[in-house]
C-alpha positions as CSV (number, residue, x, y, z in Angstrom):
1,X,-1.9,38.2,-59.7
2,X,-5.4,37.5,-59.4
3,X,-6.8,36.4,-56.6
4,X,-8.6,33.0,-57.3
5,X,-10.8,32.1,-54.4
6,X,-11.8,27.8,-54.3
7,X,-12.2,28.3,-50.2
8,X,-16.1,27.4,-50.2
9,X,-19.3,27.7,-52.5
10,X,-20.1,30.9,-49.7
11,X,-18.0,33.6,-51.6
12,X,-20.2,33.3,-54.0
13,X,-21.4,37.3,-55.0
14,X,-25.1,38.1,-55.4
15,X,-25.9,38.0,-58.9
16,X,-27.0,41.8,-60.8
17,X,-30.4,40.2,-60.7
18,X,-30.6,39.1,-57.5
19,X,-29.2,43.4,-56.7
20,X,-31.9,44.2,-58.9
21,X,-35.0,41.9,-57.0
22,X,-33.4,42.8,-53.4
23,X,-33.8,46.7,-54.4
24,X,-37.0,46.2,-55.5
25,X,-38.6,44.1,-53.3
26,X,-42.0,44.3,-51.9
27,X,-41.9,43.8,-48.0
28,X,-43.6,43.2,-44.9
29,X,-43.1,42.5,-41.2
30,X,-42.1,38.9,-41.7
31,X,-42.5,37.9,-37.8
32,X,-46.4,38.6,-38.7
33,X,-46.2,36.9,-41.5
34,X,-47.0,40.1,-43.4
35,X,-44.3,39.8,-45.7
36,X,-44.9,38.9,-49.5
37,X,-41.7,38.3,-50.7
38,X,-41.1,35.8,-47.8
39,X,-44.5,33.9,-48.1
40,X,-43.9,33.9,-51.9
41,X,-40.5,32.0,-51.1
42,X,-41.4,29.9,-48.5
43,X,-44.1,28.8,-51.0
44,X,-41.8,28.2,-53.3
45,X,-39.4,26.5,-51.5
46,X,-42.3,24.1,-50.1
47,X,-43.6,23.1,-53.4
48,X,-40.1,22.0,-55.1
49,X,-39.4,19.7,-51.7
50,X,-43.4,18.7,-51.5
51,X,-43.9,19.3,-48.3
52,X,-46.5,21.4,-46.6
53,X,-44.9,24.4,-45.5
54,X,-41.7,26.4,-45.4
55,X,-40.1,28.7,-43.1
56,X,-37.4,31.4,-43.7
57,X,-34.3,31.3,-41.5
58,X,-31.2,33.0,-41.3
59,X,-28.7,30.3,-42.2
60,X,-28.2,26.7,-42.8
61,X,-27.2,26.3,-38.7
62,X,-30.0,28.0,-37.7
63,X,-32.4,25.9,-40.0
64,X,-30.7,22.5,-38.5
65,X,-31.1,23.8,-35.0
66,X,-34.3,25.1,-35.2
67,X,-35.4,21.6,-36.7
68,X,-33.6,19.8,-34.4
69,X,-35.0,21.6,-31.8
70,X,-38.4,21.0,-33.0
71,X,-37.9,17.6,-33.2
72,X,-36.8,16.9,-29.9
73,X,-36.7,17.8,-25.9
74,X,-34.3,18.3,-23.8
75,X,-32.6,14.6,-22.8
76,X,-34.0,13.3,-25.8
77,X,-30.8,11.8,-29.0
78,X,-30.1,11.9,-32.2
79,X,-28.3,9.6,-34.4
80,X,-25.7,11.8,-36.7
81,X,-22.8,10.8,-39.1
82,X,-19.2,11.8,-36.8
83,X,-17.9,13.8,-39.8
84,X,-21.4,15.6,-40.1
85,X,-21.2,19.5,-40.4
86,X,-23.9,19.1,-37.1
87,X,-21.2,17.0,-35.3
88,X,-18.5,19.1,-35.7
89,X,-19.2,22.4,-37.6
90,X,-22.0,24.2,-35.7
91,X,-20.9,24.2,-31.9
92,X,-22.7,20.8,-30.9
93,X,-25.6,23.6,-30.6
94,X,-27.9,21.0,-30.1
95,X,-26.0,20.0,-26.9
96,X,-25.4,23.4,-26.0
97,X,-28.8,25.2,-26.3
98,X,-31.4,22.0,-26.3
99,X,-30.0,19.6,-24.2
100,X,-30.1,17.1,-26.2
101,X,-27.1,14.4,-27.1
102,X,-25.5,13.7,-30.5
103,X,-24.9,9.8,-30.9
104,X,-22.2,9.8,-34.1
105,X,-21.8,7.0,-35.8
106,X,-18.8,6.8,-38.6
107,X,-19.3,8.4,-42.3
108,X,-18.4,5.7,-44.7
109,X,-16.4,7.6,-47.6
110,X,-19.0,8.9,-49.7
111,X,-21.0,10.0,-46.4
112,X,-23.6,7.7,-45.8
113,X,-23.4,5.4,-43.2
114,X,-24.8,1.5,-42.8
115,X,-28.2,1.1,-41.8
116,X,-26.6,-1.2,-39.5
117,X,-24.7,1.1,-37.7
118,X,-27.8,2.9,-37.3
119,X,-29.8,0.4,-36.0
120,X,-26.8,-0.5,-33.6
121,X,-27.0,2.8,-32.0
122,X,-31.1,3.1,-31.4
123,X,-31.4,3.0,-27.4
124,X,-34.1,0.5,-25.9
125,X,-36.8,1.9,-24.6
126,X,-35.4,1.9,-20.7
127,X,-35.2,4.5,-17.8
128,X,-31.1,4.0,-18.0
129,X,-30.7,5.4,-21.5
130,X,-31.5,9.0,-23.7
131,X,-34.5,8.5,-25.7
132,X,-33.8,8.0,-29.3
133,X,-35.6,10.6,-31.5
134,X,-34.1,11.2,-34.9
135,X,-31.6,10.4,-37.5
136,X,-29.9,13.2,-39.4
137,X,-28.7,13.0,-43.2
138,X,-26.4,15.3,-45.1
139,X,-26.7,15.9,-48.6
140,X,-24.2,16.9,-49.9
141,X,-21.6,16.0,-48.3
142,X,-18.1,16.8,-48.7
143,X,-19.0,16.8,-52.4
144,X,-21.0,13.6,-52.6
145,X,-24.4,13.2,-53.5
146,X,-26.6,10.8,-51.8
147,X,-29.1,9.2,-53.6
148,X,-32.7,8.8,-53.2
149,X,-32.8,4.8,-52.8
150,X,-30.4,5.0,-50.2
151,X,-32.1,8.2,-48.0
152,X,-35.1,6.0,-48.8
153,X,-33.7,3.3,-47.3
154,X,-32.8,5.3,-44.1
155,X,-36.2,7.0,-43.5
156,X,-38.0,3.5,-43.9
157,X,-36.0,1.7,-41.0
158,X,-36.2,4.9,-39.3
159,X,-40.2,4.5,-39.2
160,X,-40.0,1.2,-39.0
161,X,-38.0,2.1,-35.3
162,X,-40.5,5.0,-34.5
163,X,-37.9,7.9,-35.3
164,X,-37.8,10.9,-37.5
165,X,-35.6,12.2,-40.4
166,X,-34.2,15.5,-40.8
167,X,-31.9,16.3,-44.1
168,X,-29.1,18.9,-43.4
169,X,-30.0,19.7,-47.1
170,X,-27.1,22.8,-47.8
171,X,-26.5,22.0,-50.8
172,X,-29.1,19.0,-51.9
173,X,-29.6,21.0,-55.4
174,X,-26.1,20.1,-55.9
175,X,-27.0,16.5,-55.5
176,X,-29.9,16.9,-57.7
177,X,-27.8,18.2,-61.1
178,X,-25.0,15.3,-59.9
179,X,-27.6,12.5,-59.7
180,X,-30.2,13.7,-62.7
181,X,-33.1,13.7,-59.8
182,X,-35.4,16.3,-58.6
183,X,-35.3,17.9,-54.9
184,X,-38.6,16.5,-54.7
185,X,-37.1,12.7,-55.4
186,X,-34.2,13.1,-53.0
187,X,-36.6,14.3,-50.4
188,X,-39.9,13.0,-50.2
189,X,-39.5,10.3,-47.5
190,X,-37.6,12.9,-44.9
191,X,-39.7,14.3,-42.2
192,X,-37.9,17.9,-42.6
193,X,-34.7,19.3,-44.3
194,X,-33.0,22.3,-44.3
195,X,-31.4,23.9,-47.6
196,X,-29.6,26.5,-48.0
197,X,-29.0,29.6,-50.9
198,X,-25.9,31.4,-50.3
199,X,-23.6,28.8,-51.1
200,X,-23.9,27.5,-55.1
201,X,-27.0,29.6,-56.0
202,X,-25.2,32.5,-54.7
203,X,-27.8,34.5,-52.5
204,X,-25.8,36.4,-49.7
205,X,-28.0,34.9,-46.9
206,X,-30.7,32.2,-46.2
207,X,-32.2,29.1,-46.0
208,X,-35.4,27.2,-45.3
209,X,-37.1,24.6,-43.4
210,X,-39.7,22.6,-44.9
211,X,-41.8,19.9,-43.2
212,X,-45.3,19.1,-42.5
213,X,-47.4,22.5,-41.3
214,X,-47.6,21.4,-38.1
215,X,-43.7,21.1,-37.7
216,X,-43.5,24.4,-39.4
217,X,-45.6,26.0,-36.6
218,X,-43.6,25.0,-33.7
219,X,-40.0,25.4,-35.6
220,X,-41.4,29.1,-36.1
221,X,-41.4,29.6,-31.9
222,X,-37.6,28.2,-31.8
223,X,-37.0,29.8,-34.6
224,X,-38.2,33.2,-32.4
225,X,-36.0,32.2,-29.1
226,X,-33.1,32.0,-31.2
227,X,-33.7,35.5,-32.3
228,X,-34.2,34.9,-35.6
229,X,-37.4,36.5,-36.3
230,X,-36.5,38.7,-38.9
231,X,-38.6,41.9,-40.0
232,X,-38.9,43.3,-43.6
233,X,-36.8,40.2,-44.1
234,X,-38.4,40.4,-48.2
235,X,-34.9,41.9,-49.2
236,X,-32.9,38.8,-49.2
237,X,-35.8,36.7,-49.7
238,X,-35.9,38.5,-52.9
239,X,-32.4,37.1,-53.8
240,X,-33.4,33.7,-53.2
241,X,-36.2,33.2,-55.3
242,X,-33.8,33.9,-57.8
243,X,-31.7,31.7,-56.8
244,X,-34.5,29.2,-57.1
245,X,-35.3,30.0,-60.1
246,X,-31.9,31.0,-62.2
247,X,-29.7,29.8,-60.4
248,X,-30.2,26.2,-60.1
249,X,-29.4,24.4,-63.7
250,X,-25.9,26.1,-63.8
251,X,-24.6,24.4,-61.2
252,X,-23.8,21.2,-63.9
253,X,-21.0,24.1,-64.9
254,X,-19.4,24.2,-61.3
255,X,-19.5,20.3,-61.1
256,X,-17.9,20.3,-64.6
257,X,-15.1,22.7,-63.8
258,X,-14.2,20.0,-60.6
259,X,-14.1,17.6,-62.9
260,X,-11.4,19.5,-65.0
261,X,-9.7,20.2,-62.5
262,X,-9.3,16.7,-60.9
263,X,-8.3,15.6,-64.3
264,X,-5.6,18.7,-64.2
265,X,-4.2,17.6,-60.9
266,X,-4.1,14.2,-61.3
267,X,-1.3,14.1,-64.0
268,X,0.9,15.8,-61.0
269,X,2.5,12.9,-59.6
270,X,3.2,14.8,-56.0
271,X,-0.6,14.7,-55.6
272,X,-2.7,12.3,-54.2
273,X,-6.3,13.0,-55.9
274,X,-9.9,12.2,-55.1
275,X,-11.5,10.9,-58.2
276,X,-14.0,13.0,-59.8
277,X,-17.1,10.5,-60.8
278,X,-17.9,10.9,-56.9
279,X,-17.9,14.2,-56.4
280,X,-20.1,17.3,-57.1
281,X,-18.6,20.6,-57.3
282,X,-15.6,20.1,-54.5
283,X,-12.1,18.9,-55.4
284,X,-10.0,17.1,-52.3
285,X,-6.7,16.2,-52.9
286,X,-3.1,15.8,-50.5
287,X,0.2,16.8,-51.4
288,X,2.5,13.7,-51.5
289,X,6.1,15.6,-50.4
290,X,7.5,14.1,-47.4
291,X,8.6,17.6,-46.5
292,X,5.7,19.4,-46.6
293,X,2.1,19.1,-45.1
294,X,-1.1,19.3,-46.7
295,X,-1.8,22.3,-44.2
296,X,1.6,24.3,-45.3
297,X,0.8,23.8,-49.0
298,X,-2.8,26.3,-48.4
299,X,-0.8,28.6,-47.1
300,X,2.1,28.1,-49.8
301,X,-0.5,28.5,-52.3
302,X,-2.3,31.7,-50.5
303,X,1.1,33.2,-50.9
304,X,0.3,32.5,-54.9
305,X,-2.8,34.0,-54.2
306,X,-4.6,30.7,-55.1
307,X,-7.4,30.5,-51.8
308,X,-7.8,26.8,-51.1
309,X,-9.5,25.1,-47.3
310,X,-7.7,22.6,-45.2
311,X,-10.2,19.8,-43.6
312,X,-8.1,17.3,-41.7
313,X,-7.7,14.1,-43.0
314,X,-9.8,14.9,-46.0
315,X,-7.0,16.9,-47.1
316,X,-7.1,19.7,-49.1
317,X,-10.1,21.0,-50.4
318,X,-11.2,23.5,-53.5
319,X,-15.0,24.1,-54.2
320,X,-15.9,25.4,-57.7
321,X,-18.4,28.0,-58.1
322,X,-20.2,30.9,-59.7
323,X,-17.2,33.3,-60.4
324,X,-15.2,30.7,-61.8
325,X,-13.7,29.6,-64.7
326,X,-12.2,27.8,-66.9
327,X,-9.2,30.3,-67.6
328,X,-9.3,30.3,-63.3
329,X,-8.7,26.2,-63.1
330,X,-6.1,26.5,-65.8
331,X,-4.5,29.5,-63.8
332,X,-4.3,28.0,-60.4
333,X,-3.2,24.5,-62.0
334,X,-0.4,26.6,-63.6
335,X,0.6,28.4,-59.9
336,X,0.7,24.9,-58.7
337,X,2.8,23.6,-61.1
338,X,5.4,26.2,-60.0
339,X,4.8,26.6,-56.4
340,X,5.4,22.4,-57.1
341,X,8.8,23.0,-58.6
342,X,10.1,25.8,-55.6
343,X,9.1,23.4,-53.2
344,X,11.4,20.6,-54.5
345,X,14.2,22.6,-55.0
């Protein structure tokens, strides 16, 4: 049987194009800022967010880190969602390698949280407590898009408290297609984001900061320390300009297919199903058999060779992508259908 892989939007392949542009890419010594493709990107890259400048990173955790980093000294805190991928996904490398302390606060179910769980958390200016720096956003996340008026919302009683925003932006075109919105809209308030192209858009590798020049300039040194100054760094950057530039408007496709397949799972009454309308391209759902365990079903179903994740209470989770289709939905709905019926023998 085929092998039908809904793990995560990064097993994406590059694109022939994207083979094409990396083979043939023009390239410098980026650390000198010598390299074309890179500057070409990173100019890119600033003008759809409309911020000053960009800066070429290896991934999406290097982007928040470096950002973070740049934001804040050591002993200083940030305010983060507790279901964030910061909080729990990159190694609480703020902590580790900044020194500096990640006040969570909860994720309501579509992933924001209340601005008055925010403002609950903001320590007073006094010698006994961290000093408050900067509240981080995450769009998308888990699947749902957060819209402007509410990231709005957050950056303007943020300011209003002296603090800074940062966007953990990995998949914010996702959120643009979902809500009809520009990257510019979502954005425009934030004081820096991160956002990423080898998840939907299918790049192998890399991700950008943009923010004012100013930031860009110091996130360049941590950048360095973390030993992420790349060199003739033009070959991938080559993939994700076209990833900025094909690779964007077919995502509605990915987010469609979810929807089909929420629709497909939901008429299986041993499921338990997220609904669809608030989600972009990622399906969560829990397997309803006293017997069996959300966690024993992926690997029932990897036996199938049906490739699903497991996040915790969330449940199960399958992430449409480039490389999928509709004939894949119908085949993995079909191998659950059976793997459904052995199980209740």
């Amino acid at each position: 049987m085929k092998t039908i892989d809904l793990r995560s939007d990064t097993v994406t392949q590059p694109t022939e194009e994207m083979r094409q542009a990396m083979y043939k890419a023009e390239v410098g010594d980026s650390v000198y800022g010598e390299d074309p493709t890179v500057n070409r990107l990173e100019n890119l890259a600033a003008d759809i967010t409309g911020k000053e400048a960009a800066l070429f990173v290896a991934s999406g955790t290097m982007g928040n880190l470096v950002s973070l980093l740049t934001h804040c000294q050591r002993g200083d805190e940030i305010i983060v969602g507790a279901a964030s991928h910061i909080a729990i996904l990159e190694q609480a490398g703020a902590a580790t390698l900044g020194g500096i302390s990640l006040r969570t606060i909860p994720n309501l179910f579509d992933g924001k949280f209340s601005l008055s769980s925010v403002e609950s958390v903001i320590n007073p200016d006094n010698i006994h407590f961290a000093r408050t720096k900067l509240v981080c956003l995450e769009n998308t996340w888990n699947g749902h898009p957060l819209p402007a008026a509410y990231i709005d919302d957050i950056c303007q009683l943020s300011r209003s408290k002296d603090l800074k925003v940062h966007l953990d932006g990995s998949r914010i075109f996702n959120a643009a297609v979902a809500l009809k919105s520009s990257v510019n809209q979502l954005v425009k308030n934030v004081d820096s984001l991160q956002m990423c192209f080898s998840k939907g858009l299918c790049a192998p590798a890399g991700s950008v900061i943009c923010a004012s020049k100013e930031f860009i300039e110091q996130a360049q040194r941590n950048r360095k320390v973390l030993g992420g100054g790349m060199r003739q760094v033009g070959i991938l950057a080559a993939a994700c300009i076209v990833a900025l530039e094909k690779m964007v408007d077919r995502l509605e496709e990915d987010h469609e297919l979810a929807k089909l397949f929420v629709d497909k799972l939901s008429q299986f009454p041993e499921l338990e199903v997220e609904p669809a309308e608030i989600r972009t391209n990622m399906v969560f759902f829990k397997i309803k058999l006293p017997e069996i365990i959300n966690e024993q079903f992926v690997d029932y179903l990897k036996e199938k060779n049906i490739l699903m994740g497991y996040q915790g209470m969330a449940g199960i989770r399958a992430v449409t992508h480039h490389g999928i289709s509709k004939n894949d939905i119908s085949d993995t709905v079909d191998r659950i259908k059976n793997a459904l019926k052995e199980l209740k023998k």
